[in-house]
Each structure stands twice: as C-alpha cells, then as structure tokens.
N, C-alpha and C positions, 0 to 999 in steps of 0.2 A: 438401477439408476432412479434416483426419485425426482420425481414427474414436475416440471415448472409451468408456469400458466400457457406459454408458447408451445411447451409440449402436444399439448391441446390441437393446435391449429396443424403443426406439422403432421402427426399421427394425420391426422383427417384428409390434410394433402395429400398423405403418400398413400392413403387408401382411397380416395375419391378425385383426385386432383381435376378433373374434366366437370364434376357435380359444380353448378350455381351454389354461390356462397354467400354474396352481397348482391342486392340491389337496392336503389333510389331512381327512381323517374325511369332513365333510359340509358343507364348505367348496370352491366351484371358483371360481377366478378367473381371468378369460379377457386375454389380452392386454393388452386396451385396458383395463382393470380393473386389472392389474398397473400398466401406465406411469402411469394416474390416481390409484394409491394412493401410486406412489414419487414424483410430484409433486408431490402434497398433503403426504407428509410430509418432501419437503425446503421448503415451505413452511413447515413446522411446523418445526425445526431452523432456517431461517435467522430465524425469529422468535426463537431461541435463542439468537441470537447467531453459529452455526456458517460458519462461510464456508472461504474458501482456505486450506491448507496446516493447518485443525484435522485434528483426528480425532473421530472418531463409536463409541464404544464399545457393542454390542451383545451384552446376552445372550440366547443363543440354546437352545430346546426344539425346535429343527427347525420355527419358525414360520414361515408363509406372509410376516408382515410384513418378520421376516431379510430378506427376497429385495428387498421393498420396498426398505426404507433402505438397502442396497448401492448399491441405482441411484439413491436420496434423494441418498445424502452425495458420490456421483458426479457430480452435477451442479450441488452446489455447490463443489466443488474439493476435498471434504475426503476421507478416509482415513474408510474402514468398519475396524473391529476385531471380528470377530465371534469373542463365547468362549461356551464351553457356560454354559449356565446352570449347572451341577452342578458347576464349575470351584469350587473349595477355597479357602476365604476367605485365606488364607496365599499362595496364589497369583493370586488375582485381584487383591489388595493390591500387591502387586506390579507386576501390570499396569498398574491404574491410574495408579500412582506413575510407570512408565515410558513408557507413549503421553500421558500426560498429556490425557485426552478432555476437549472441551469440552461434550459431553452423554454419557448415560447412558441409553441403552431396553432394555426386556424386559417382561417377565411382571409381576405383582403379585408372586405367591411368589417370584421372580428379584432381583426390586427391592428386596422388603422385607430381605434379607440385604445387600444392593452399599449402602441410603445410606449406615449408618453407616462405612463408609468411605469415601464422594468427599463433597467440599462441591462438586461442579458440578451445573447443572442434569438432573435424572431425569427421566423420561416413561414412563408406562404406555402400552402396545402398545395397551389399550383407548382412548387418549388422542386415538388417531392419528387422524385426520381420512380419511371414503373419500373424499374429492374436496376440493380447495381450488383457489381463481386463484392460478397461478403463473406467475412473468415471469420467464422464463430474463437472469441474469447473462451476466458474459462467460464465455466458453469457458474450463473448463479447458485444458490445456497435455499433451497426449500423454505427456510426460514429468513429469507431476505423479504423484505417488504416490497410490493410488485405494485401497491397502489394507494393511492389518500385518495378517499372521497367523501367530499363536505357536505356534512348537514346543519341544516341549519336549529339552532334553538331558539325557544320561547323569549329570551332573557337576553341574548347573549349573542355576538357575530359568528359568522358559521365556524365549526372545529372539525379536524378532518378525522376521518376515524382510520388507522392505517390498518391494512390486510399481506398478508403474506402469503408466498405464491402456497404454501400446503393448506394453509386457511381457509382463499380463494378453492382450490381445487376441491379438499374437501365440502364448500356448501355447493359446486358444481355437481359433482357426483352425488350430496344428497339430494337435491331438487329433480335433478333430473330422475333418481333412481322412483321417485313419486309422480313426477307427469309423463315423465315417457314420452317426451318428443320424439317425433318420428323423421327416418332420412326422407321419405316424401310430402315430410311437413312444408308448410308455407308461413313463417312468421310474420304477422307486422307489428312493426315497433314503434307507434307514435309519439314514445314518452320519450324524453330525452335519453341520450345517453349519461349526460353527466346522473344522471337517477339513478342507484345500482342497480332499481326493476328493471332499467332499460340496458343498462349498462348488460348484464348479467343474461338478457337476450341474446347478444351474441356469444357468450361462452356456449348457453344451452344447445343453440341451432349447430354451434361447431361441434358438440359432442354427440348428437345426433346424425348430422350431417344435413339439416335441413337448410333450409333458402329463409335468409335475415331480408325482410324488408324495408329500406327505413324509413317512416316516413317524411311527409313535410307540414307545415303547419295546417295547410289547406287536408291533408288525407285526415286531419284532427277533429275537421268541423264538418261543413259541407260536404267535402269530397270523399268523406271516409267509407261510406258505404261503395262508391264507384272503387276506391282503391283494391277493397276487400272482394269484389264482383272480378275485374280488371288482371288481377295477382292471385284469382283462385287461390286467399288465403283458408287456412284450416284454423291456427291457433293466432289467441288475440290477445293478450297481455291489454289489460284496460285500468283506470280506476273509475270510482261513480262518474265524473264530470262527462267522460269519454263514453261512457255505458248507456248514459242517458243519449246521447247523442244517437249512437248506435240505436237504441233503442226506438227512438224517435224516426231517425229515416228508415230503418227495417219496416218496421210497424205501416209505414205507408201502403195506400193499394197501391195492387199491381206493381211493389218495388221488387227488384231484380234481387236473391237472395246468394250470397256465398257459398260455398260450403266448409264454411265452419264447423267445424267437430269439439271445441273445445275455449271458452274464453276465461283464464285467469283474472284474480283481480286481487290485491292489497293496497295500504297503504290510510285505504279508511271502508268502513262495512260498505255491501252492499246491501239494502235495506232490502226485507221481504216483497217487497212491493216494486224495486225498480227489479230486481229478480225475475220478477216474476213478469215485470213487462218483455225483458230478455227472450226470454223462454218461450213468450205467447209469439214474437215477431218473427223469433230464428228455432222453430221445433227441430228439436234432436241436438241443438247444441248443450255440451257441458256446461254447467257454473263450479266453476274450481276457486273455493276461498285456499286464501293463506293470510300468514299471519308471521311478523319478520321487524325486526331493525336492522339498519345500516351497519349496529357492531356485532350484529352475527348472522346477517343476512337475512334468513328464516329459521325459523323458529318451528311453525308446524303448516303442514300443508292438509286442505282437507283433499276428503273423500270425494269425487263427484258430487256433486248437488245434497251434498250433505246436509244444507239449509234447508232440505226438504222433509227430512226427518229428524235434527236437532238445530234448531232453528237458533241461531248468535254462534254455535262452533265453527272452531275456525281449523278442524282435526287435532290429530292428535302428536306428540313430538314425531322430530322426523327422526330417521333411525342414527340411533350415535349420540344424540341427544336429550340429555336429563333436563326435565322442566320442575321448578316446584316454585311454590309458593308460600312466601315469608310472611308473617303478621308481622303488627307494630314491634313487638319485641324481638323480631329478626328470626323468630323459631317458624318450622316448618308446621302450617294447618291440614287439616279435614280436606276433602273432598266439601264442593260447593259453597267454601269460603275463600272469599275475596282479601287478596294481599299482592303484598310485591311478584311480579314473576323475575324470576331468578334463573338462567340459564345454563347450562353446561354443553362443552362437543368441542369436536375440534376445530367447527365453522365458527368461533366464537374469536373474533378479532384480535391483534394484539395489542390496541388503545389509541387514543387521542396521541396527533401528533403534535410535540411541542406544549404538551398538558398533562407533566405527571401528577400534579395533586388530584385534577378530575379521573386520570386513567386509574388512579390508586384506590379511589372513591366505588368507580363503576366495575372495574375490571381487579376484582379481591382474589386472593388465594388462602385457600385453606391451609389445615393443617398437613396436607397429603398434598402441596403443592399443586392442586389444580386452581385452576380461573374459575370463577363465575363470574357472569354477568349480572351485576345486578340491574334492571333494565328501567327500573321505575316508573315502568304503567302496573295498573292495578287489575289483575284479572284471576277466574276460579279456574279449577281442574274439575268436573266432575268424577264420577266413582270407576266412569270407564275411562279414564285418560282424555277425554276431550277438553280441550283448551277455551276460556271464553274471556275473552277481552272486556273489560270494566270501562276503564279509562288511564290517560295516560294521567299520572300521582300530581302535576300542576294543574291536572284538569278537572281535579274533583276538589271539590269545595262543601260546605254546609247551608245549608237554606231551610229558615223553617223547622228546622230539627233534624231534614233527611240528609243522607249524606248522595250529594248527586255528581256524577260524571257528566262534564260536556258531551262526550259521544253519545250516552243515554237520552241526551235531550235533541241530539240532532238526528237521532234513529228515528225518536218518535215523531221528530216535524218530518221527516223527509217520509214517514207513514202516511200522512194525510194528503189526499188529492189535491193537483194542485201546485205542491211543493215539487221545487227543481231542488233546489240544493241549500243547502243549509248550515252554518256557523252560526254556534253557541257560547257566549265570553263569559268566562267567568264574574266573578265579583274583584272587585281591587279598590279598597279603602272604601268611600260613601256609596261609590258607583254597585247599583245591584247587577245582579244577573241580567244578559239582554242575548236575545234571539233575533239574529236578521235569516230569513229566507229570501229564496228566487223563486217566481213562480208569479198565478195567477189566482190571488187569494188576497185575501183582506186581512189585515190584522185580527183584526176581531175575532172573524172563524177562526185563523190561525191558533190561538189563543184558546178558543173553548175546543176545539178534536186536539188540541195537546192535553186538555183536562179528560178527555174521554182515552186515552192512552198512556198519561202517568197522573200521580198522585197529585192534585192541586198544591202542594207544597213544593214540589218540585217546579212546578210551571215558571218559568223564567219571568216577572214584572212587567220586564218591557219587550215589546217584540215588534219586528220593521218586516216588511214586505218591500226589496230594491228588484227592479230590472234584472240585477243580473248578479252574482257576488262574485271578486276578485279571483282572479287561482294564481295559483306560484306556477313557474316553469315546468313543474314536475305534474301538473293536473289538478292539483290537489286544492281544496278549497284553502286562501288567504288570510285565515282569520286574525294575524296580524294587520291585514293592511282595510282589514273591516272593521276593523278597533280606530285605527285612524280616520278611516273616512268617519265613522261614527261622533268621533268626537271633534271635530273640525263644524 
C-alpha cells in the first residue's frame, strides 16, 4: 500500500501512542492524542462539505491544531494551505481568491480579520472537536496533492508551490535519513509553520518519534534561551536572525545552557563569524547547513560543521538526487563553475498552482520524461560533489565590471564586527547598489572592512547603518520592505 502523508502519524501512534508528540506552553499531546484530534477534525471538515481534490485553508500562530488538520485534510484527499496568521489582508485576498478553499480554520483574532473576505465555511480552532467516529473514505492517490505552500517572490504576489503526498514523503525520508532525529529528541520550532522549514518540523519529529515544540513569539526573542533550558531541547531548527539571538543570550555569563546536540539552519548562510559565535556560547553543539527551496524542499544537506573544513558548502546532493549546473547556454559546466542549479529526485514538486506557463518555465521535462527543476539561483559544484550557493539569478547584477551576488555582499557585511544583520539591493534603473546593515557600526567603517573582504569594485556606493532591519514572518531578513523604507 503506498504510504500517504497521514500514514506518517498513524504508523507512529500505533507504535508510540502514550510518547509526547506536541507541545506549546502547557499543552502536550502524545501520539495517539495527535491521530485522534486530526480525525475528529477531518470528521469535522467532511461535515463541511470538504472532500477530494478541495483545499483546506489554515491560519496559522504555530498551533498545535496546524499539525492536526494537515493530517485532517490528508485523509480526506484534500490540500492543507497553511499561512501565518499575521499574513496582510492584501495578500491573504489574494490567497483566497487563488487556492480557492472550501473551509477556512484559525484562531478567533485570526478569523475575525479572513471572514470579511471568503463567503466559504469558517471554523474556530476552539470548534474542533478532541475525538469524533470517523469512517475512513477511499484512499487517497500517492499522487494527489496533500498541500500549497506560498512563497513569496521578488516581483510578483506570493504563488503556491503544490506537493504531493509521495513528493512530501519522499523529501521526509530524505532529510530525515541525513539528520537523524532521534525518538528522545526535543524540537523547538520558532519558525512558523506556514514556513515549509517549520512546516516540515513536524513531519520529521513524527518520523522519529520525537517531542515537536512550538513555539511563541516571545520563545523567538527574549525567552528563547529559558524556552530551550525549560524543554530540555536537543535540536534547533534556526535561521541567522534567531541564531544571533541565540547567540547573544547563550554567550552571557553564568547563563543557564541547554542541551543542545544539534542546530540546523537555511534559508540564508550562516556567516563564519556568527558560527562561530554559536560554537564558542553552546560547546559540543552541531552547526548543520542545508540548502533547499520550497519546490523541492532540500536540495543538499551538509555534514556537521562542515563550515569548518569547506568553508560556503552547504553538502553535498541528498540521496536520490541529481544536482548540476547549467551555463548561459543551458549546457552542463566543470566543476567550480558558477551557473544555474538544476535539480532532479523525486522530492522535486509537481508546480505552481494555477500557474502553468511559470510551472512549464521552472518545472521542464526532458527527453526521458523526467522534471527538472530549474531553480534560478546561481551556484558551483566543486570536484567532490559539494554544493555552493552564489546567489539567487535576480540577485546578481554587474558593477564596475565584476559580476556580484547580493548574498556575497551580505556575507562579507555581516563578517565585520559589529554587524547584526544585513540586506544588499540590488541596482534597478539610476538607483546603484546600497547596503543597509544592523548593528553598532558607522557607515564609514562599514564601508572600508567591506573593502578589506571583497574587491572595491564590488563594494556597494551607498551603505546605511539602521537600528534594526525588517524580517518577514518566516525570520528571514525583509529586503523588500528595506527597499521601501529606503526609498520613502
């Protein structure tokens, strides 16, 4: 019988059912709790009318139920959609309008923002039912789509990328067959769930059998070290923003230490330098890079602290997966040359929903009927198979003669002491290149240790020193909404 995303959870019940599965604050719920809450509420949904080939719209505050109705609308054939609750009515309109959900869940404060734009049935997360009789339907279809999750682009309103439950499963079983969660693991998840990094935390911990913890806004800033102290966490799912944090109250005397064994991170580098702050606050913990998009989840995962002896790899493919790399003429180069990376596996999504010309664009078949991804960020393959991200292809530009990537130049700011974090804009029509960091630095400096770490032609004209830079929902620095404030 092939294996559907809910498979997942039940398997895990029926071998751990009494094991902790979810927590938030002062809430646990153990296995068999989890499968009887996403039963009852797809119970609750097909009374909604929801069935095969709908979508199930969920707004999301890192709730325990999230995790629920995943595996709810999984088992009745339908597509989970899960967005941040704090998603922008301008953009959740949007949403709406293009998965088209035949239900609506979240929060009361979540809810009362989303009716006045859907006339489909809502539900309060307090509505949900802990246990109901449920008669499993027919089986979904391995190849049925189990989920859309939007991301957002440079240019353009967010598009959802859709996954299918063997899609899903397969980048489960690669990832995990690489970090090796363990069933006496302790996760915390401070990123969203609408995030697939976040999102993808709870399939891992279910496939392990470890303890998902979720957290809340407060375990993100201040309270994140007490969280990680408090939940005897082991593995830590971060990106920079969250790292530095971590970094920063770790680092204190006489602060109270986890036991961490392990903290991931993508979505953007972690520089040698806050690395290594890591390392020096929490000794013995891993630095585990990877390296991944939304339409085919990951891509490569490294090796332990592999930053330690190939300093920008991000490992090497994960298993099942062909990586290569295109030149301008779309042919395949050398070893430590820089072009498109190109995908292949069977983690590799089936397209944009409601977007065949973009899916047709990104998501090509050959002559041998397989996909590639074409993924258009720019990175090399060295001679061993290791993987090194360039930048993403709208992010590199010319200056000066050299050809530069955004991310190259926010490596090298966020190198300098000093620097918190940092967004790089490109150039677009008169406007040149400009560099805002956070931190406690001068322009000035800022500006000459970026000449002492790349080529004065590269060095961005203009560069600002703000309090603090923007971040999206997801962690990640705003460089959209640092282009605005910039130019206001």
């Amino acid at each position: 019988m092939t294996a559907l995303l809910h498979d997942l959870l039940d398997d895990r019940a029926a071998t751990d059912p009494g094991a902790a599965a979810l927590r938030r604050a002062d809430r646990t719920w153990t296995y068999a709790e989890l499968r009887g809450r996403s039963q009852a509420a797809a119970a609750a949904l097909a009374r909604l009318g929801v069935g095969r080939g709908d979508r199930v719209l969920v707004l999301d505050d890192n709730d325990m139920e999230t995790v629920a109705l995943v595996h709810a609308a999984s088992r009745l054939g339908a597509a989970s959609v899960v967005v941040s609750a704090r998603t922008r009515p301008y953009s959740l309109s949007h949403m709406l309008a293009d998965c088209a959900p035949s239900a609506v869940l979240g929060g009361a404060e979540a809810l009362a923002r989303v009716r006045e734009l859907t006339g489909v049935p809502v539900l309060d997360f307090a509505e949900l039912p802990a246990s109901a009789e449920w008669t499993p339907g027919d089986r979904p279809l391995s190849t049925d789509p189990v989920s859309l999750i939007y991301t957002s682009g440079s240019t353009s309103l967010p598009k959802a990328v859709v996954s299918t439950h063997q899609q899903v499963r397969s980048a489960v079983a690669a990832i995990a067959g690489q970090l090796r969660y363990r069933a006496d693991d302790v996760v915390l998840c401070c990123l969203p769930l609408a995030f697939d990094y976040g999102l993808y935390q709870a399939h891992l911990s279910c496939a392990a059998g470890a303890v998902l913890v979720l957290g809340t806004g407060q375990d993100s800033a201040a309270g994140l070290l007490r969280r990680l102290v408090e939940d005897r966490v082991t593995v830590l799912p971060l990106v920079p923003s969250l790292a530095l944090t971590l970094a920063g109250l770790a680092g204190r005397r006489g602060a109270a230490l986890p036991p961490l064994r392990m903290v991931t991170n993508t979505g953007a580098a972690l520089v040698p330098a806050l690395a290594a702050r890591l390392r020096a606050a929490l000794p013995g913990v891993a630095v585990v890079g990877m390296f991944g998009l939304t339409e085919c989840k990951r891509v490569a995962i490294a090796e332990p602290d592999l930053d330690l002896t190939r300093p920008g790899a991000v490992g090497r493919a994960l298993p099942g997966t062909e990586i290569l790399i295109a030149g301008d003429d779309g042919e395949p180069v050398g070893p430590d040359v820089a072009g498109e990376l190109l995908v292949r596996g069977p983690h590799v999504m089936a397209g944009y929903w409601n977007a065949p010309e973009l899916t047709a664009n990104r998501f090509r078949r050959d002559h041998l009927g397989r996909t590639t991804l074409h993924t258009g960020d720019r990175c090399r393959i060295d001679a061993d198979g290791y993987l090194y991200f360039v930048g993403r292809g709208d992010d590199v530009y010319k200056q000066n003669g050299f050809r530069v990537s955004a991310a190259e130049v926010e490596a090298a700011a966020c190198d300098i002491p000093g620097v918190r974090l940092a967004a790089a804009l490109v150039p677009v029509g008169d406007t040149p290149a400009r560099l805002a960091v956070s931190g406690e630095i001068t322009a000035e400096v800022l500006a000459k240790e970026l000449r002492v770490r790349m080529e004065d032609g590269k060095v961005p004209p203009v560069c600002r020193v703000l309090d603090a830079l923007p971040l999206t929902t997801n962690g990640k620095v705003d460089r959209a909404a640092v282009r605005d404030g910039w130019d206001r």
